[in-house]
DOBA-953200 format. One record per residue: residue number from 1; x, y, z of N, C-alpha, C in turn; residue in three letters; chain. Coordinates in steps of 0.2 Angstrom, whole numbers, always signed. Layout:
N
<NUM; <X; Y; Z>; <X; Y; Z>; <X; Y; Z>; 'ALA'; 'A'>
...
***
This chain:
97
<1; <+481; +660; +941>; <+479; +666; +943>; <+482; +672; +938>; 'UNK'; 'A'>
<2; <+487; +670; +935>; <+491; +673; +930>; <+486; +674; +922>; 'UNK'; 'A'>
<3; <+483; +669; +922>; <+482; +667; +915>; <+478; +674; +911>; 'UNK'; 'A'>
<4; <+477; +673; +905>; <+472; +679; +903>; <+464; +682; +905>; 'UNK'; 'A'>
<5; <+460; +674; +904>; <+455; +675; +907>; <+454; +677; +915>; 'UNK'; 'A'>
<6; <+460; +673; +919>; <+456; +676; +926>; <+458; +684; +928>; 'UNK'; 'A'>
<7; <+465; +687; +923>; <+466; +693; +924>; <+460; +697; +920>; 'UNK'; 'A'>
<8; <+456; +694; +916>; <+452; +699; +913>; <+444; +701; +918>; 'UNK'; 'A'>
<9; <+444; +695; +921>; <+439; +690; +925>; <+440; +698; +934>; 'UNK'; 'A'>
<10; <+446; +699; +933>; <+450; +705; +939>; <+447; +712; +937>; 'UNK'; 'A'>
<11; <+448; +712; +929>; <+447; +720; +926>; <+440; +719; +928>; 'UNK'; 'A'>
<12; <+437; +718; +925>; <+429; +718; +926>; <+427; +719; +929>; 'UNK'; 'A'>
<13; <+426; +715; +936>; <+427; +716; +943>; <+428; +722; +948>; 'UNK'; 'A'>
<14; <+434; +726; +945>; <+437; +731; +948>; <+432; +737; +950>; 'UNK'; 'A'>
<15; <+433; +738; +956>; <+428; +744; +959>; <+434; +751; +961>; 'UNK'; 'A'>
<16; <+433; +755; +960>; <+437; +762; +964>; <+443; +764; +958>; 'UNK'; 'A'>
<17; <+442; +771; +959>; <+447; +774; +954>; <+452; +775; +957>; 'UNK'; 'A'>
<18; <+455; +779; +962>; <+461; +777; +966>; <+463; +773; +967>; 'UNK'; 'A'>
<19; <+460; +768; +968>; <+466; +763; +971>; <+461; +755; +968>; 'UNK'; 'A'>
<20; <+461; +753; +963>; <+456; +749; +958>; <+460; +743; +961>; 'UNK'; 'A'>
<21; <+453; +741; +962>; <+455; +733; +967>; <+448; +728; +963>; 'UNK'; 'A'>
<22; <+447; +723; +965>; <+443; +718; +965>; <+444; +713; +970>; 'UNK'; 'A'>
<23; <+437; +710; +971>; <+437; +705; +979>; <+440; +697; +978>; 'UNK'; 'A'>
<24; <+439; +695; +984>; <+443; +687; +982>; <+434; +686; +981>; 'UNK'; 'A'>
<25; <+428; +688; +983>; <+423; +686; +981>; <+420; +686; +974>; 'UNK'; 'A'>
<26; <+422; +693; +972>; <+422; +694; +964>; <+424; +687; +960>; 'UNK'; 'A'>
<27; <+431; +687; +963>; <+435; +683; +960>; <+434; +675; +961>; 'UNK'; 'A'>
<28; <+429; +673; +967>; <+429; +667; +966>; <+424; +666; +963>; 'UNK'; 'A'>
<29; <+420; +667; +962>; <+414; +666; +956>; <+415; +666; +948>; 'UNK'; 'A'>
<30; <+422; +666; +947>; <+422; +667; +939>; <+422; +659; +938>; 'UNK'; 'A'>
<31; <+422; +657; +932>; <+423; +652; +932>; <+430; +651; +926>; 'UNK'; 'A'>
<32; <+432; +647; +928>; <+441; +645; +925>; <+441; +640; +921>; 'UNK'; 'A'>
<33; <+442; +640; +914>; <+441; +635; +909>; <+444; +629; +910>; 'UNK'; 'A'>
<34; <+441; +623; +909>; <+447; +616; +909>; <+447; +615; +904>; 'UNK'; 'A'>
<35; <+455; +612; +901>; <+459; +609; +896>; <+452; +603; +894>; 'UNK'; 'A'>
<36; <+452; +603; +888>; <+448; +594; +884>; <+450; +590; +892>; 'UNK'; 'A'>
<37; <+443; +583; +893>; <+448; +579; +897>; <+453; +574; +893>; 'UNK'; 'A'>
<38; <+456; +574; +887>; <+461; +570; +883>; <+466; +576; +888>; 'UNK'; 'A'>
<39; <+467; +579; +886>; <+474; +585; +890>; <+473; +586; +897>; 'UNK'; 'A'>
<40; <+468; +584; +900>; <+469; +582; +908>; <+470; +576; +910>; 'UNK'; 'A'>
<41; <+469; +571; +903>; <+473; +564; +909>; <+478; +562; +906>; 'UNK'; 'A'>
<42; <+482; +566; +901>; <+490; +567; +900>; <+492; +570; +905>; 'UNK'; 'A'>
<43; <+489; +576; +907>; <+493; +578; +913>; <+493; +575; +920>; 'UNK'; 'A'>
<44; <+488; +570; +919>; <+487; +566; +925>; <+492; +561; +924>; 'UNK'; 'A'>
<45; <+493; +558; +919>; <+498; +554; +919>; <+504; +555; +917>; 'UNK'; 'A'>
<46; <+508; +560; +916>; <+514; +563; +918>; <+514; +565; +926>; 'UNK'; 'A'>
<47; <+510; +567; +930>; <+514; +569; +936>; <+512; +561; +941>; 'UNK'; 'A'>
<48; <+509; +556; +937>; <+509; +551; +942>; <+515; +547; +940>; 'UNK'; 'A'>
<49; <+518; +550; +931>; <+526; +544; +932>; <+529; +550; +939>; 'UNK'; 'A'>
<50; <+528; +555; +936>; <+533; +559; +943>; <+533; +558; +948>; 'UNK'; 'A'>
<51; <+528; +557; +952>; <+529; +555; +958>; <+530; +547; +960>; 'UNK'; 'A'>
<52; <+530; +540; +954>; <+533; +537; +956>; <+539; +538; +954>; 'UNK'; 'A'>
<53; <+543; +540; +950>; <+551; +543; +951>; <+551; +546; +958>; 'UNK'; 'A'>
<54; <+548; +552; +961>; <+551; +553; +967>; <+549; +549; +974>; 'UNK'; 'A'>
<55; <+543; +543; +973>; <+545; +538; +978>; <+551; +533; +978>; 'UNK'; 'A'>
<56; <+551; +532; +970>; <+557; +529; +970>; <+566; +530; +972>; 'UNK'; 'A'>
<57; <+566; +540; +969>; <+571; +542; +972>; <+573; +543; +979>; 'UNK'; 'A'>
<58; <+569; +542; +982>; <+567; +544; +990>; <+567; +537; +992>; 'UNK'; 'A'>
<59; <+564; +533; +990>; <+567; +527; +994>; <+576; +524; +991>; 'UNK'; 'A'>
<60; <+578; +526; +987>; <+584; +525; +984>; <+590; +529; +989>; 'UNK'; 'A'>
<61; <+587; +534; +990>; <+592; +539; +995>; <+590; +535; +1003>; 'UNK'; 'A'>
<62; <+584; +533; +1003>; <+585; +531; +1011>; <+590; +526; +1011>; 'UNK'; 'A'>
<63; <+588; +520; +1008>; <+595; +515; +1007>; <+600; +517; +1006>; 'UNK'; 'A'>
<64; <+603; +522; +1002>; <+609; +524; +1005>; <+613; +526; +1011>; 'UNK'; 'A'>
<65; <+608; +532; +1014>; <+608; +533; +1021>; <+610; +529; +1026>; 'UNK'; 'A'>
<66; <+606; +522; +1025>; <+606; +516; +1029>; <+612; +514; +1028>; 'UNK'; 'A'>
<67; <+615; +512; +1021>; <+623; +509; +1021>; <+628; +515; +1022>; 'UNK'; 'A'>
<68; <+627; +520; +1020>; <+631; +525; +1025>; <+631; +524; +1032>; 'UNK'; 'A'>
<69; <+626; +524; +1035>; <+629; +525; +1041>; <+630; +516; +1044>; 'UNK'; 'A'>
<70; <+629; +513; +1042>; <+632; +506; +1041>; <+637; +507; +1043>; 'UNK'; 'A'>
<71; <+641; +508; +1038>; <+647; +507; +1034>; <+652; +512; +1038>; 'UNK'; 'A'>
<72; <+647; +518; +1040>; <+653; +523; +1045>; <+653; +519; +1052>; 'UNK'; 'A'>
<73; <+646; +516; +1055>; <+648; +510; +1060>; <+653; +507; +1062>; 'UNK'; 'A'>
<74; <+654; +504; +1054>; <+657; +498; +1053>; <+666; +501; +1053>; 'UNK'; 'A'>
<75; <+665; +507; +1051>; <+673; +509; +1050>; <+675; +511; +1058>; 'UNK'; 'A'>
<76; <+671; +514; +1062>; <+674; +518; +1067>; <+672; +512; +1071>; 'UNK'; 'A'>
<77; <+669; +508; +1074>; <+670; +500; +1077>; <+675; +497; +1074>; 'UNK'; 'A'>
<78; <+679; +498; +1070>; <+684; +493; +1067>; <+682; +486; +1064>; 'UNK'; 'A'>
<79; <+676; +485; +1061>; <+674; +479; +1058>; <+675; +479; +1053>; 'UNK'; 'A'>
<80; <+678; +484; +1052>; <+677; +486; +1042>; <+684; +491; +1044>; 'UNK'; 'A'>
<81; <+689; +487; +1040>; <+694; +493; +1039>; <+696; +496; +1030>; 'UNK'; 'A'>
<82; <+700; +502; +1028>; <+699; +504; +1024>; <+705; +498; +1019>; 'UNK'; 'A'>
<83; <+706; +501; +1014>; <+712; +496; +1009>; <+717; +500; +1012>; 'UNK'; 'A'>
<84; <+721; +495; +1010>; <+731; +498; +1014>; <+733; +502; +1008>; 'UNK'; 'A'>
<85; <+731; +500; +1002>; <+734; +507; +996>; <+729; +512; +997>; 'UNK'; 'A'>
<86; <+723; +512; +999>; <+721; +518; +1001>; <+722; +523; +1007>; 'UNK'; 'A'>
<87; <+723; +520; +1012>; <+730; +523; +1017>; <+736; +525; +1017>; 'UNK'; 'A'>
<88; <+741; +521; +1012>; <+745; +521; +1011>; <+745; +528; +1007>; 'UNK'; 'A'>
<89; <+738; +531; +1003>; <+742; +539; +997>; <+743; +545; +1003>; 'UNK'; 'A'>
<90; <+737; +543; +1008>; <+738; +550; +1013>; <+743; +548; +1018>; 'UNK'; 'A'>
<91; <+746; +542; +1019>; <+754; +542; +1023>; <+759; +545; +1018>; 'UNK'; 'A'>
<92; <+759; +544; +1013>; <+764; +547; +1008>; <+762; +552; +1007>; 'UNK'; 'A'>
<93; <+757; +556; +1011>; <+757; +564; +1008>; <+755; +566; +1001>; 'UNK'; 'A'>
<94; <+752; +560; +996>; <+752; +561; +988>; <+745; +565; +990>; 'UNK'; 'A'>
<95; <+739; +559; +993>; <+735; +563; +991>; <+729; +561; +986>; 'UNK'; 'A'>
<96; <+726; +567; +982>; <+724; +565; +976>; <+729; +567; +968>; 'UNK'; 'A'>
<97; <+735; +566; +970>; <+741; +567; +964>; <+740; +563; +959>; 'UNK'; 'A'>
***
């Protein structure tokens, strides 16, 4: 809506001195230029790696999820207990020293 031609597409259209506007009907009649199809099925084929990236990352965080709370099951049912040197820095107060 930003580009040059549809803002020019706007001017043209315009009716009223005070307050100079133009319609969504104006506006939908113009006609908005497409890219070569060479430049639209690059863009086609960059936003489908993207979206298999974010099916990927999406199912990569469900799995985590799952062994978080797994894991927090498993610690607060006592089937899983933590290391005794990992215990042992917060009995001794150190910490992360």
């Amino acid at each position: 809506m930003h580009s040059p031609y549809v803002l020019q597409h706007a001017i043209a259209t315009t009716t009223g001195v005070n307050h100079p506007r133009t319609s969504w009907k104006a506006l939908s009649q113009g006609l908005i230029p497409l890219p070569p199809l060479s430049e639209q099925q690059e863009i086609a084929r960059i936003l489908q790696a993207v979206d298999r990236k974010m099916e990927a990352e999406e199912g990569r965080k469900q799995a985590l999820e799952a062994l978080f709370k797994t894991l927090l099951h498993d610690l607060m049912t006592a089937r899983r207990r933590l290391p005794a040197e990992f215990i042992a820095r917060f009995a001794e107060g150190t910490g992360d020293e």
